[in-house]
C-alpha positions as CSV (number, residue, x, y, z in Angstrom):
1,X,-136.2,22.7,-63.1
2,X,-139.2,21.1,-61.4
3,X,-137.7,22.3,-58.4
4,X,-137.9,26.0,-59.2
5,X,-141.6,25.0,-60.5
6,X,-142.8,23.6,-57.6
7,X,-141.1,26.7,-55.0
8,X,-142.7,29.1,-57.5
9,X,-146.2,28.1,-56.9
10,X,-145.9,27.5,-53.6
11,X,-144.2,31.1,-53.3
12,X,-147.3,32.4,-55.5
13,X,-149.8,30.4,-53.7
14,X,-148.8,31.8,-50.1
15,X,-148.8,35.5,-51.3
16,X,-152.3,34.9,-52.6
17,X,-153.5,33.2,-49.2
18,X,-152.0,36.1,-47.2
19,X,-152.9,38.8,-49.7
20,X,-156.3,37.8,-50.2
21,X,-156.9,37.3,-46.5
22,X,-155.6,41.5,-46.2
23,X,-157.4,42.6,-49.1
24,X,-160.9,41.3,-47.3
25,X,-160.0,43.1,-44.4
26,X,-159.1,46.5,-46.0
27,X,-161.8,49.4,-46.7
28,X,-161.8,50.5,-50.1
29,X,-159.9,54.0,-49.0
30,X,-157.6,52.2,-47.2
31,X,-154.3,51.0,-49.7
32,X,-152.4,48.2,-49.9
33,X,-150.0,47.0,-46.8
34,X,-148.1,44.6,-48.1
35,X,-147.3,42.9,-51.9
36,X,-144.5,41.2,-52.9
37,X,-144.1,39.2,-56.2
38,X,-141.0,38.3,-58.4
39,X,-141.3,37.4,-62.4
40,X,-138.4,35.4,-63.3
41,X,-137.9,33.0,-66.9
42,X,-139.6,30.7,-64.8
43,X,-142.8,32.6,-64.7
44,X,-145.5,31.0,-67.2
45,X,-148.6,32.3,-68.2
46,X,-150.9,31.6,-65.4
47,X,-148.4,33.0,-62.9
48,X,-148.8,36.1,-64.4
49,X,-152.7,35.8,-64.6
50,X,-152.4,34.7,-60.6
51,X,-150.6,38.0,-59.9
52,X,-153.3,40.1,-61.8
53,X,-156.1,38.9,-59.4
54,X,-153.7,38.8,-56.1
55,X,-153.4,42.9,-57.2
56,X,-157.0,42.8,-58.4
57,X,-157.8,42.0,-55.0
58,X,-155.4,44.4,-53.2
59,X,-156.8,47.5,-55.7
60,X,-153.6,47.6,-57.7
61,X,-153.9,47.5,-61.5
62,X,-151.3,45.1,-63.4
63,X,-150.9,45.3,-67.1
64,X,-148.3,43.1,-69.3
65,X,-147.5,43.1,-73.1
66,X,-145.0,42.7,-75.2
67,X,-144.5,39.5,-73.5
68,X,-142.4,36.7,-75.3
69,X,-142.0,32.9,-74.5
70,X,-138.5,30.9,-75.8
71,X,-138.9,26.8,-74.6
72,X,-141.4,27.8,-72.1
73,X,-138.9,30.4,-70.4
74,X,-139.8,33.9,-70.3
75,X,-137.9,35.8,-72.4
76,X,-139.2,39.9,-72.5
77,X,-142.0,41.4,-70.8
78,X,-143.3,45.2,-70.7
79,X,-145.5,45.6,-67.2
80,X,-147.4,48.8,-66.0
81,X,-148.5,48.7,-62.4
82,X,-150.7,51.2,-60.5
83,X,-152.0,51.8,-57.4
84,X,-155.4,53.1,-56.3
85,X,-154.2,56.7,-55.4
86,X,-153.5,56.8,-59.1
87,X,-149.6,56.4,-58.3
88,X,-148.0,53.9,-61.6
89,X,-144.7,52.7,-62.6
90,X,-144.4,51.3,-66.3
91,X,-141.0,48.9,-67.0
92,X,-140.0,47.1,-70.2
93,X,-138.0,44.7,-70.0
94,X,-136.8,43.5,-73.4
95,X,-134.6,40.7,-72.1
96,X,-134.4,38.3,-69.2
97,X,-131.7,35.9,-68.4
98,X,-131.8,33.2,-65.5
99,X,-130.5,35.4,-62.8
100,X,-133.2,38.4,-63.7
101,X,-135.8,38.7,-61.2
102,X,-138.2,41.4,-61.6
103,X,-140.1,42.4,-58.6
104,X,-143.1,44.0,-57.7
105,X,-142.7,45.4,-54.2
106,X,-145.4,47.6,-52.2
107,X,-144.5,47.9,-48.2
108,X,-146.7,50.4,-45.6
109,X,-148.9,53.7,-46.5
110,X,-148.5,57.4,-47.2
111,X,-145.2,58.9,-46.3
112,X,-143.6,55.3,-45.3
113,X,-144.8,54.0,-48.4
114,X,-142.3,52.2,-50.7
115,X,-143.1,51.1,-54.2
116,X,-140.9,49.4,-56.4
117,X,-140.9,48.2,-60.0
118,X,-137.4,46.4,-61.4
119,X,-134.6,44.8,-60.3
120,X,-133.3,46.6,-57.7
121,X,-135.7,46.7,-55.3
122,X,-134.8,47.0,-52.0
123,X,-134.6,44.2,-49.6
């Protein structure tokens, strides 16, 4: 487990060094290149605070309820994610198991956009 721990924040701590660095250099009507997170059972509390201001930052709105904690593993979440051009996706999921990996994936601009909420994603 303190494996998955310690790749988790690093994973989490390089998106928000990269994204950050792009969201300074973006105008406000420009939109979001690149964002790429994953909530697993290992997600905690603060990850999902982390990923609010790495969004924040990027002009993407993140929203989570419904959100339920079992021995520190997360267990349900509810998410609502929207982009500035008013674009938003809304997911429950009302159970997670070890291989669930719900990912937030927005890649390129207008036509060649892709915008994913789930667990399919593309790769």
């Amino acid at each position: 487990m303190p494996y998955f721990s310690y790749m988790k924040t690093a994973i989490l701590t390089t998106i928000l060094a990269l994204t950050t660095g792009f969201g300074w250099a973006q105008t406000a009507e420009s939109s979001v290149a690149t964002l790429d997170l994953h909530i697993t059972q290992e997600t905690s509390r603060a990850d999902l605070a982390e990923m609010q201001q790495v969004m924040r930052v990027q002009g993407v709105g993140f929203r989570y309820d419904l959100i339920n904690w079992q021995d520190d593993l997360l267990q349900s979440i509810r998410l609502a994610v929207r982009l500035a051009d008013g674009t938003l996706e809304n997911r429950e999921f009302p159970s997670l198991s070890p291989e669930t990996d719900i990912r937030i994936l927005l890649i390129g601009q207008g036509e060649e956009r892709v915008f994913c909420v789930g667990v399919d994603c593309p790769e």
